[in-house]
C-alpha atoms as one frame of an Amber mdcrd trajectory, in Angstrom:
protein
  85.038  78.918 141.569  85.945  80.682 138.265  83.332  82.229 136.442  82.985
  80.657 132.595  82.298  82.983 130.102  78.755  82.983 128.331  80.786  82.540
 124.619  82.236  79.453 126.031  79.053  78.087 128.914  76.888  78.779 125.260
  79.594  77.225 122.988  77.823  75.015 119.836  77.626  71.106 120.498  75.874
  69.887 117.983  75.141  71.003 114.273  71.709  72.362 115.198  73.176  74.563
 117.933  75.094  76.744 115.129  73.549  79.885 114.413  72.901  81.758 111.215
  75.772  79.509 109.429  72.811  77.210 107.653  74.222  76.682 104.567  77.491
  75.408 106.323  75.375  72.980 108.781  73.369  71.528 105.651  76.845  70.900
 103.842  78.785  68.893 106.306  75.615  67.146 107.603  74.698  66.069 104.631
  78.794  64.978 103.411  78.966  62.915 107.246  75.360  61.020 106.231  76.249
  60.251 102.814  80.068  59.474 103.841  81.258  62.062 101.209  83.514  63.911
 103.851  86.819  65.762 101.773  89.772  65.298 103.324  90.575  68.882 103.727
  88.008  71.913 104.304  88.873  75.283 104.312  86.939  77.387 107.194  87.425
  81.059 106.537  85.065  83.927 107.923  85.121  87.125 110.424  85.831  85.904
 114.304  82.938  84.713 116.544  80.959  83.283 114.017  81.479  79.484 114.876
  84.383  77.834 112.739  86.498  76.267 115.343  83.582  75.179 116.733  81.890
  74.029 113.707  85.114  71.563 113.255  84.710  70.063 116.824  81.262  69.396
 115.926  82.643  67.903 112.500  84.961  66.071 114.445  81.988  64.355 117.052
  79.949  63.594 114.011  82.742  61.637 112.220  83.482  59.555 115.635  80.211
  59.713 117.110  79.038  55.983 117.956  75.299  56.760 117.797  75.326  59.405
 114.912  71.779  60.027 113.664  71.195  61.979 110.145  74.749  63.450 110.448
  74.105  64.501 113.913  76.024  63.760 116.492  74.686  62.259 119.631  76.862
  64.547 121.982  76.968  61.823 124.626  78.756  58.957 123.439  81.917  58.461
 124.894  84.047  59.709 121.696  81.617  62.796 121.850  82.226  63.891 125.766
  85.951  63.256 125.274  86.436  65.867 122.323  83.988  68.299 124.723  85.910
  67.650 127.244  89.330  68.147 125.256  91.096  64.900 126.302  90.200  63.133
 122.469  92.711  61.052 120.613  90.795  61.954 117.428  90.689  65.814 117.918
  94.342  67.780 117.229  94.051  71.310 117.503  97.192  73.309 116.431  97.412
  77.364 116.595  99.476  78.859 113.612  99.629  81.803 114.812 102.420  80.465
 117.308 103.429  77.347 115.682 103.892  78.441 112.669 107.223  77.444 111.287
 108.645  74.531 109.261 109.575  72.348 112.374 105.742  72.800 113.793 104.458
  71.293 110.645 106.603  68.826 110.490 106.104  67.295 113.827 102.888  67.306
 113.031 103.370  65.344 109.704 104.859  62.945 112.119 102.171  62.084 113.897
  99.705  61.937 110.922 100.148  58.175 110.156 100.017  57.356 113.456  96.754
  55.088 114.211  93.645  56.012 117.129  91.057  54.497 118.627  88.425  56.410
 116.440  86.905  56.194 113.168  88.987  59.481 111.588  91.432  61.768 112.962
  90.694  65.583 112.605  93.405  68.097 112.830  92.406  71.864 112.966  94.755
  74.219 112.068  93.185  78.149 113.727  94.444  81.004 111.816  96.483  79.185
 109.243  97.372  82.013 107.452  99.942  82.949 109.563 102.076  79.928 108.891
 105.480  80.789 106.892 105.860  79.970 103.407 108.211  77.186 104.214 105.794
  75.650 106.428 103.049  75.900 104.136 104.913  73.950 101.392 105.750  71.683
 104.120 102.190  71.069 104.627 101.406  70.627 100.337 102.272  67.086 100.289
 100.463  65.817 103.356  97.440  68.071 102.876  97.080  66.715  98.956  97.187
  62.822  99.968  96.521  62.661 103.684  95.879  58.645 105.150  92.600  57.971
 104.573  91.481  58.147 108.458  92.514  62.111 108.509  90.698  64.974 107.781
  92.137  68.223 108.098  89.861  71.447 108.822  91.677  75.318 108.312  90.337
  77.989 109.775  90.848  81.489 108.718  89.633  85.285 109.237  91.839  86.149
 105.781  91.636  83.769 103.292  93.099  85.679 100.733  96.324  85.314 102.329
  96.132  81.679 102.455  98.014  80.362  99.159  96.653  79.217  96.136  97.976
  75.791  96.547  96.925  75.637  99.642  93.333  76.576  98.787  92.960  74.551
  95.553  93.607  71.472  97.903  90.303  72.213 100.343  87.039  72.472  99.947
  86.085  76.035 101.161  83.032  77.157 103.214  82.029  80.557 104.119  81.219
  81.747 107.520  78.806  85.079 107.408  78.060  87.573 110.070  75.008  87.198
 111.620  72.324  89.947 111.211  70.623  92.198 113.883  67.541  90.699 114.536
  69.022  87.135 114.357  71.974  87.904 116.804  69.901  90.492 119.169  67.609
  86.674 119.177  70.549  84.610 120.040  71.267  87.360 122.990  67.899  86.922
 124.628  67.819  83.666 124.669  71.199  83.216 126.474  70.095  86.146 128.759
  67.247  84.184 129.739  68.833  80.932 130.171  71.236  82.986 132.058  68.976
  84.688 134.455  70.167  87.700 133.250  69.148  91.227 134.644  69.321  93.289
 131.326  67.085  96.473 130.277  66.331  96.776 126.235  68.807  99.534 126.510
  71.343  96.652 127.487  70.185  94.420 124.590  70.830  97.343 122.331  74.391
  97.644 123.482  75.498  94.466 123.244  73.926  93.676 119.428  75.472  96.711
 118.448  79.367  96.070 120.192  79.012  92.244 118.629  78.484  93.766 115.112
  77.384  90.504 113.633  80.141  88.391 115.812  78.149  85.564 117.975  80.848
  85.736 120.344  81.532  89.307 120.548  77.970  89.616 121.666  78.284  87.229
 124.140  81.257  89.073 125.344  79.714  92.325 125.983  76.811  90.856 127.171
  78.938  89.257 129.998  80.634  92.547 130.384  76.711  94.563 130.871  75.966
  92.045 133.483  78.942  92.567 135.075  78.763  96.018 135.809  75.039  95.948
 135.817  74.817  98.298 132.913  76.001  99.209 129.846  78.808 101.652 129.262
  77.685 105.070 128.968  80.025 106.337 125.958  76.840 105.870 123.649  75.308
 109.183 124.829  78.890 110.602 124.052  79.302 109.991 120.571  75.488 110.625
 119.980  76.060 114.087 121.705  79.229 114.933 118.907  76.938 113.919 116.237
  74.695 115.978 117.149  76.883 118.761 117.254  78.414 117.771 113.627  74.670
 117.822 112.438  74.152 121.607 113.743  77.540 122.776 113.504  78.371 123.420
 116.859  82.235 123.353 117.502  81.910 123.993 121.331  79.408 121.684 122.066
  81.340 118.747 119.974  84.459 119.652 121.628  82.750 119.534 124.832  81.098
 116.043 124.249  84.493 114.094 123.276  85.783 116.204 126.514  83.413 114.476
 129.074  83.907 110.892 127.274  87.189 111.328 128.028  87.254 112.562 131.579
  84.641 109.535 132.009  87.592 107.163 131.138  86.777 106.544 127.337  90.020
 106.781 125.153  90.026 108.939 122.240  90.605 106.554 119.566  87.448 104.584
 121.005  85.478 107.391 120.843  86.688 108.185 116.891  86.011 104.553 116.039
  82.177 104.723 117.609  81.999 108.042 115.429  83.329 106.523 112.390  80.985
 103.266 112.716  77.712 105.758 113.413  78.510 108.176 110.465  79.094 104.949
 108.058  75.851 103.466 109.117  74.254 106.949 108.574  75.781 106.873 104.952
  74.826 103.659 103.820  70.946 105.020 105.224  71.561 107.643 103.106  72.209
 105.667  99.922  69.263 103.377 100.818  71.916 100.439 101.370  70.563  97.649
 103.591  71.107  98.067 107.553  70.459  94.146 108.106  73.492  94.251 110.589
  71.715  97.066 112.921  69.093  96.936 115.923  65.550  98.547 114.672  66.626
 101.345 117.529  70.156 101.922 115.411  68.636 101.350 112.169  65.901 104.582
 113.022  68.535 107.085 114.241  71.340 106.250 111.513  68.655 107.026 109.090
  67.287 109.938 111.256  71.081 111.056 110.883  71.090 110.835 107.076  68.227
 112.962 106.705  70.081 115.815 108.407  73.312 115.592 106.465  74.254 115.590
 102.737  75.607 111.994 101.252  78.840 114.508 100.257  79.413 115.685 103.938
  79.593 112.261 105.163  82.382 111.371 102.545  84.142 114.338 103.935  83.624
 113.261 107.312  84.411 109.636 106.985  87.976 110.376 105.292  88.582 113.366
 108.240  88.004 110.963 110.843  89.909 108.045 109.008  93.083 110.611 108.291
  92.891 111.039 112.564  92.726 107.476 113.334  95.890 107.047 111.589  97.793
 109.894 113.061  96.414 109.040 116.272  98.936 105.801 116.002 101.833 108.264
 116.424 100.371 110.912 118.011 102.088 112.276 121.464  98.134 112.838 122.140
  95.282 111.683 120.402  92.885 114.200 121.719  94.569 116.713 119.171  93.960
 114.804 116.390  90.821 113.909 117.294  90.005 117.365 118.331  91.169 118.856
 115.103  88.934 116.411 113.009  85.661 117.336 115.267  86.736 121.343 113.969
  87.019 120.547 110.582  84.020 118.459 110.818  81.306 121.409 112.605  83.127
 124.463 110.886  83.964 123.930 107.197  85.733 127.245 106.918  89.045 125.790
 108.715  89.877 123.177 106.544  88.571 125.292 103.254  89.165 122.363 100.632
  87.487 122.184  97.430  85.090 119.695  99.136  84.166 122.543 101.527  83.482
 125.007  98.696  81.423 122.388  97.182  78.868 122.338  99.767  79.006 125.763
 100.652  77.686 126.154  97.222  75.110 123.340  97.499  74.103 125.071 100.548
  74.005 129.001  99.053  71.524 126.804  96.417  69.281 125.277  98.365  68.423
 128.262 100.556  66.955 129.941  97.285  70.297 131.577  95.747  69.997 132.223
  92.286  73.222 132.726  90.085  74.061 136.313  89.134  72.588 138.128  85.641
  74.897 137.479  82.854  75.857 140.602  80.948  73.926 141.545  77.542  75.378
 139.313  75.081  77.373 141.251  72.549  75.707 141.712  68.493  76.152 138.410
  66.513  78.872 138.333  64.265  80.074 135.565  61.988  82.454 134.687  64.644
  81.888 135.455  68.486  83.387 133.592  71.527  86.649 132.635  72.227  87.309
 130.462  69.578  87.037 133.243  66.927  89.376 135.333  69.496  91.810 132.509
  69.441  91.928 132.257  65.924  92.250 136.403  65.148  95.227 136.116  67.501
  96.865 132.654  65.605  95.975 134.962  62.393  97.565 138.090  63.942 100.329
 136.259  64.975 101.180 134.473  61.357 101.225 137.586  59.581 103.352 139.362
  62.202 106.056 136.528  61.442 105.484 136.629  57.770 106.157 140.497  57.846
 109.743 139.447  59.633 110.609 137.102  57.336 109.607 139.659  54.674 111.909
 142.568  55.776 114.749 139.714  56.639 114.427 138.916  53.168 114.572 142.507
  51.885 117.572 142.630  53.827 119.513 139.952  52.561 118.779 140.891  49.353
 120.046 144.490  49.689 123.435 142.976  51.082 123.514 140.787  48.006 122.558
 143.437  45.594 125.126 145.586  46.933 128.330 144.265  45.591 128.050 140.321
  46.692 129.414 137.693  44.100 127.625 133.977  44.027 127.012 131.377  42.000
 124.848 132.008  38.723 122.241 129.806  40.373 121.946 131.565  43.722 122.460
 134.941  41.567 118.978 133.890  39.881 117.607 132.722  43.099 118.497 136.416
  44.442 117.237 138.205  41.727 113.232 136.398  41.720 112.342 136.264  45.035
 108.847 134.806  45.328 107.282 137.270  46.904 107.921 140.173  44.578 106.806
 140.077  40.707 108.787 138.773  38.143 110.878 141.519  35.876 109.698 142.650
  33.141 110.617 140.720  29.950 110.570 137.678  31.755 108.374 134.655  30.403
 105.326 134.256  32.286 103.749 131.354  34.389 102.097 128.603  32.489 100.127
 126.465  35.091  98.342 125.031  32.762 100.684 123.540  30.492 101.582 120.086
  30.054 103.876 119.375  33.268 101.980 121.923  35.590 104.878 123.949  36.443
 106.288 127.190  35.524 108.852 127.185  32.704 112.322 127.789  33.527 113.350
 131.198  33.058 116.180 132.711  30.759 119.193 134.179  32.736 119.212 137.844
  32.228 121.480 140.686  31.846 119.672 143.648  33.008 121.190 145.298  35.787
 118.896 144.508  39.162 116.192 146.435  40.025 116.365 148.825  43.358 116.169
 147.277  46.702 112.235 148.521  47.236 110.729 147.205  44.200 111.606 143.096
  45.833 109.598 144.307  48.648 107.117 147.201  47.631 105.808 145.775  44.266
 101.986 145.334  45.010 101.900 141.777  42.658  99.297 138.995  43.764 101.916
 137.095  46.266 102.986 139.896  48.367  99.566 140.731  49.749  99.617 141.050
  53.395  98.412 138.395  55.050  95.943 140.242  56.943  93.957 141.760  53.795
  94.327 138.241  52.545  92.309 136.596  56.065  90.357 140.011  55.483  89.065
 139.138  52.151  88.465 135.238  52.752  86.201 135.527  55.846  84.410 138.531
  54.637  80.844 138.180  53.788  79.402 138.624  50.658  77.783 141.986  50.422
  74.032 141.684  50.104  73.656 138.208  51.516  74.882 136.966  47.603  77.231
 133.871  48.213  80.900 134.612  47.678  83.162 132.874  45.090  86.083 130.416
  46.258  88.510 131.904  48.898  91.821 132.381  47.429  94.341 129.721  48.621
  96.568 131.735  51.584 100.111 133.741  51.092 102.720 131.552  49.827 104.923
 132.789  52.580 102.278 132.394  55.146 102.075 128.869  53.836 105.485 128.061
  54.275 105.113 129.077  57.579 102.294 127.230  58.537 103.677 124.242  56.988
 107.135 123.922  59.133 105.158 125.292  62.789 101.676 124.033  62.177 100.632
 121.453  59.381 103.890 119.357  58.651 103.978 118.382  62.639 100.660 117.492
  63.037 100.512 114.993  60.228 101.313 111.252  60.190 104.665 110.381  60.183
 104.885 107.871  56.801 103.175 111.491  55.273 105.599 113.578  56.762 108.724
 111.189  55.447 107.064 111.239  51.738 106.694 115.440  51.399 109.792 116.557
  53.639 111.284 116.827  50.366 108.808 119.101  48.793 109.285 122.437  48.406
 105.796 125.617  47.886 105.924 127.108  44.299 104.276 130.206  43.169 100.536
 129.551  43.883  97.913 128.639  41.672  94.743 130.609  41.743  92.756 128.684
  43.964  95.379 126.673  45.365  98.859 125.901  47.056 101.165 124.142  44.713
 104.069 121.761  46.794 106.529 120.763  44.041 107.904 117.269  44.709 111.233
 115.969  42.948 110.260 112.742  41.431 107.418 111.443  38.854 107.076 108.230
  41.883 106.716 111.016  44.299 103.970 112.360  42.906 101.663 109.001  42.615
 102.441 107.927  46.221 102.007 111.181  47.715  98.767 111.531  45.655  96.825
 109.889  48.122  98.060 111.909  50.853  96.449 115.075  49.598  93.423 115.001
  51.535  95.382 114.870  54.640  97.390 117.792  53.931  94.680 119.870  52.766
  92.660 119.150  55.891  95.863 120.228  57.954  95.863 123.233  56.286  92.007
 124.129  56.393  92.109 123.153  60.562  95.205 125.664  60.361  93.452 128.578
  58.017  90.421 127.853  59.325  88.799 127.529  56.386  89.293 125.300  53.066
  92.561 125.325  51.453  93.298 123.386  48.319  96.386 122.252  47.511  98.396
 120.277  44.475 101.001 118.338  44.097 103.173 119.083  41.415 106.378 118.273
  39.664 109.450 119.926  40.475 112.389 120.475  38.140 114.113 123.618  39.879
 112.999 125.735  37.048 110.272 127.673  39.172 111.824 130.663  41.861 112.269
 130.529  45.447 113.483 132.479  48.450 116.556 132.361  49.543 117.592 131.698
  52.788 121.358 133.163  52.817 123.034 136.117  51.084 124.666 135.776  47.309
 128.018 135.978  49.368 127.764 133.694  51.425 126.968 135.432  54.494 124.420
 133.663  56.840 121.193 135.968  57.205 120.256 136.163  61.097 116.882 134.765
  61.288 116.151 131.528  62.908 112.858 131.770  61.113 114.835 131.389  57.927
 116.148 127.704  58.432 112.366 126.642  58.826 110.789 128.865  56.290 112.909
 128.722  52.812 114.296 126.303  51.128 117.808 125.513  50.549 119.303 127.588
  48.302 122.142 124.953  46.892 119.205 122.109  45.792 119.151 121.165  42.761
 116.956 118.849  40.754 117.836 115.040  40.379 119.106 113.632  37.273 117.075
 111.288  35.264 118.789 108.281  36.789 117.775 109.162  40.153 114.599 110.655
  40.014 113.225 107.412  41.310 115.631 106.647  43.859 115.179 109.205  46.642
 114.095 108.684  50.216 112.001 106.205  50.851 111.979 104.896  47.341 115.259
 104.516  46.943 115.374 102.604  50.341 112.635 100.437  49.393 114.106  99.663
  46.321 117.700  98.599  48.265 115.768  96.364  50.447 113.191  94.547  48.220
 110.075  93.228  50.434 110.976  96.388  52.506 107.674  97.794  54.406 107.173
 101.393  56.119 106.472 100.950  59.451 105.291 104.300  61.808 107.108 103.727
  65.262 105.257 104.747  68.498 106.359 107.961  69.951 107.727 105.997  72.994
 110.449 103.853  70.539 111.775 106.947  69.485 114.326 107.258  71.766 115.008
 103.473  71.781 118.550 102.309  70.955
């Protein structure tokens, strides 16, 4: 005679045979005494924890002739035949193999068909494998089934049961069972059994079932069978061991004998896996509910000799080797290589390695190395301050080439060039040098803010050096400039306002550094601007139009912020009308020769501007737009529309 296995000698009969599914029992009980049973119920859970059996027993209690409290009787005639499999009422279908459109439709068939029972129950087992075609098959049918069937699906992956599918059931969880509860259950059917187990046995067979009723069962068949349990326990206990100590040889040497005693490698890295998981979750205090009180004491012995970090290294080494081991020629290499990795840190040197060699260097007493005698204090020490002497050093170096470009061009012009009057004018008053003598001086103060427009002259031109060499206020160096602003006052007295920075260095910073960095409805109003001579204590950006000047009034604080992140300290700046009067660099020679200097193009101005007439001075850029397009609004684009046809 054929032995029966203990999963299916020890199968359920009757809702009070289920174990550790109580909140399941007490629903469908309850729904088969008050007649409230759904139509369709939705089983889903890991295997071996009772759902196909849980819809037999749903089945006997809905035909059951002598049904007591929503029990069935389990010996009624209805009862014995759905034990016995021969029911009319009981139709068990596997999706797994009939899983296509035809299946499911045959079955359909059969659904309105009449049987001797009260209520016909169909079970569909792993009904997430059914095809999308038969699953819509099924909609119709599963939403308004006759009123005598009930249909139960069972499922280890409910998430890949559809939504339509699910929203049509009512769905019941199946849990694991826990360690004490199952390694209960195991006794028992040892007992009933007349099993010869030892506790060491017990141990085994709780910990293979992993929660799974019948996976315990299983193994327990399987110990009584050979009459012991396996011995690949000692084997994996012997590698960790050797992980713990770091002892390659002796690690190699344990997954060695497991494998000469029969035990695949990719058993043997699964066993290791599960142990150093259960020793992680000790070591984060998570709950061990699933775990026998003996595997419960040595995963948390475990955790107290490892770190929590060299278990994450050691869970993704030995995942990484499970997968290769898939397509390995021989997974002993792989998992050889991981059990290296794993006892000596120093082949695999990852920044996870470093990590806790550093942890380690710590704990053992190391203390960090004597920092070097920190330098005087100064008004600005550290890197920052280096940073900005370079930016600083690097400003005034370009300034100084845009300086001697400028002398230059304005040699070659000087020296026999012919021009317009205008860019003759231009030449001749470069901003950087002081205005001949005899010329009118700057008024900043007088009613429109700006410099009067000078008289064309008919002195010959001064030499080439005296554009370049005259010491006047605007052809400081840039350095003496940054000297004098972030000098301290001498005696600890508090020094007067900073004067506002080189025009040329200005109109430097303004094309590479400020101009960019500002928003872009800002950047369309002052594109048009151009840097006069500077005030005192403060940059002066002449605009071209009165309606310029009010919206770009509230703009100001913006700018001058740009500037002061840029200078590093405050800068003030005004905005001022612009009628071409005041002087300006040129950016090309009288003759029209183009000066080499990319720097130029960026730096100066356009030499052939001129001022807008009085019809137009309110009908320029964006004013002139927004008056073409009344209800018009500026709208700043995200950089990612830019390129956007």
């Amino acid at each position: 005679m054929v032995h029966q296995s203990l999963y299916r000698r020890y199968r359920p009969a009757r809702f009070d045979e289920i174990v550790g599914q109580d909140h399941v029992v007490a629903a469908l009980r309850n729904a088969v005494a008050t007649d409230r049973v759904g139509h369709a119920y939705l089983f889903s859970g890991p295997r071996g924890t009772g759902k196909t059996s849980t819809a037999r027993i749903l089945a006997k209690a809905l035909n059951c002739a002598s049904l007591r409290d929503g029990e069935p009787c389990g010996t009624c005639e209805s009862c014995a035949s759905i034990a016995a499999g021969t029911s009319y009422e009981l139709h068990e279908l596997d999706a797994a193999s009939n899983n296509k459109v035809d299946d499911i439709r045959e079955l359909i068939s059969r659904v309105a068909i009449g049987s001797p029972g009260r209520a016909k129950v169909y079970v569909l087992d792993e009904v997430h494998m059914l095809t999308p075609g038969a699953e819509n098959a099924l909609l119709k049918t599963l939403e308004e089934p006759p009123s005598h069937v009930v249909f139960v699906l069972c499922t280890t992956e409910p998430h890949k049961v559809t939504q339509t599918i699910r929203s049509r059931t009512q769905h019941l969880l199946f849990e694991l069972l826990d360690a004490d509860l199952l390694e209960r259950h195991v006794r028992s059917v040892a007992a009933d059994a007349r099993l010869d187990v030892s506790e060491e046995d017990i141990t085994y067979v709780v910990a293979t079932g992993g929660g799974s009723a019948r996976d315990a069962l299983s193994a327990l068949d399987a110990v009584a069978a050979a009459g012991r349990a396996p011995g690949g326990g000692d084997a994996v206990t012997a590698v960790l061991e050797a992980v713990a100590t770091g002892d390659t040889a002796a690690a190699l040497a344990a997954a060695d004998a497991a494998a000469r005693a029969g035990q695949e490698p990719r058993i043997l890295g699964e066993a290791l896996l599960g142990r150093l998981r259960h020793a992680f979750l000790a070591s984060v205090d998570a709950p061990l509910d699933q775990l026998a009180a003996a595997d419960r004491a040595a995963a948390v012995g475990l955790a107290q000799r490892l770190r929590p970090r060299a278990f994450t290294s050691a869970l993704e080494l030995l995942g990484e080797a499970l997968v290769g081991m898939r397509e390995a020629p021989d997974p002993r290499v792989d998992l050889d290589l991981a059990l290296v990795r794993l006892t000596n840190p120093r082949m695999g040197l990852t920044l996870q390695t470093l990590a806790d060699r550093v942890e380690r260097l710590e704990d053992a007493g190391g203390s960090p190395a004597p920092r070097p005698p920190a330098d005087p204090p100064s008004t600005e020490t550290g890197r920052p301050a280096e940073r900005r002497a370079s930016r600083q050093e690097h400003r005034s170096a370009q300034v100084a080439a845009v300086r001697e470009t400028l002398a230059k061009a304005s040699a070659t012009q000087h020296g026999g060039g012919t021009g317009s009057p205008e860019g003759a004018r231009d030449a001749s008053q470069p901003g950087l040098a002081e205005p001949p003598e005899g010329a009118p001086a700057e008024d900043p103060g007088g009613p429109s803010g700006t410099a009067p427009r000078r008289r064309p002259t008919t002195e010959p031109h001064p030499p080439e050096t005296s554009h370049v060499a005259a010491p006047g206020p605007a052809a400081q160096p840039a350095t003496e400039d940054l000297a004098q602003s972030t000098a301290p006052a001498a005696g600890g007295a508090v020094a007067g306002p900073a004067p506002p920075p080189d025009r040329d260095e200005a109109v430097l910073a303004w094309a590479h550094e400020v101009l960019p960095t500002l928003p872009k409805p800002t950047r369309a109003l002052l594109a048009g601007g151009r840097f006069l001579p500077n005030a005192p204590d403060a940059l002066r950006l002449g605009l071209p139009t009165p309606g310029f000047l009010a919206r770009c009034e509230t703009h100001r604080p913006a700018v001058e912020a740009a500037f002061g992140r840029c200078f590093d300290r405050p800068v003030a700046v005004e905005f001022v009308r612009d009628d071409g009067s005041a002087p300006g660099p040129p950016s090309a020679a009288a003759d029209g020769t183009a000066v080499d200097s990319p720097l130029l193009g960026e730096v100066l101005a356009s030499p052939g501007r001129q001022p807008l007439r009085a019809a137009e001075e309110d009908r320029s850029g964006v004013v002139q737009v927004q008056q073409a397009f009344p209800g018009a609004r500026l709208i700043e684009l995200e950089d990612s529309q830019q390129g956007a046809p």
